[in-house]
MIKOL-342454 format. One record per residue (C-alpha): residue in three letters; chain; x, y, z. Coordinates in pm, whole numbers. Each point is the difference from the previous one (the first is absolute). Layout:
REM residues N
res chain xx yy zz
ALA A X Y Z
...
This chain:
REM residues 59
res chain xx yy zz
UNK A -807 -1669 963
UNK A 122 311 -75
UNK A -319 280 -97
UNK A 38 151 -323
UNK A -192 278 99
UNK A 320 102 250
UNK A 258 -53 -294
UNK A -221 237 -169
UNK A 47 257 254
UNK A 351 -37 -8
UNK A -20 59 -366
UNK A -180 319 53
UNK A 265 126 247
UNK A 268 -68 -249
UNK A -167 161 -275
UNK A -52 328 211
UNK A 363 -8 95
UNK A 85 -28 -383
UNK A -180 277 -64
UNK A 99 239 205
UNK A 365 -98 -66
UNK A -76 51 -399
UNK A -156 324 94
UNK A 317 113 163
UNK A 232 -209 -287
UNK A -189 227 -244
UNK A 112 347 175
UNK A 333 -120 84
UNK A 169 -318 -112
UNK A 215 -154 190
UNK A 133 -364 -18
UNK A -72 -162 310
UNK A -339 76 -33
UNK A -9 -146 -312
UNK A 128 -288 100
UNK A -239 -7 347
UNK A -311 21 -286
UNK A 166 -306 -171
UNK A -6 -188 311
UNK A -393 86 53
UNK A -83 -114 -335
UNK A 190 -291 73
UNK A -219 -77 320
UNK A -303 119 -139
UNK A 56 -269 -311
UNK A 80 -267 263
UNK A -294 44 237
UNK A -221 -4 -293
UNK A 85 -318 -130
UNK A -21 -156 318
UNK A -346 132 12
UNK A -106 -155 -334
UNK A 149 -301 119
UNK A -175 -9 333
UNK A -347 76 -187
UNK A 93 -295 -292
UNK A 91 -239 279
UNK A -350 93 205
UNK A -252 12 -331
């Protein structure tokens, strides 16, 4: 079984890396950063749900 607590983790480290791109997005946009940030959300949405589905299938 996979620990949630990991995925969690994992979620953390995205969310850092999202951050400090959309610090540096702010100061000076460019488009491939943009579109790295879109790709983070995108993970960070994923891994979530497969959390919540993880916790649903062990409660």
């Amino acid at each position: 079984m996979i620990d949630t607590g990991l995925l969690n983790g994992y979620v953390d480290y995205l969310e850092r890396r999202f951050n400090r791109l959309e610090a540096k997005e702010l100061n000076d946009p460019d488009p491939r950063r943009a579109r790295q940030m879109d790709k983070y959300l995108t993970e960070i949405e994923a891994v979530l749900d497969l959390c919540d589905q993880i916790e649903s299938e062990t409660a």
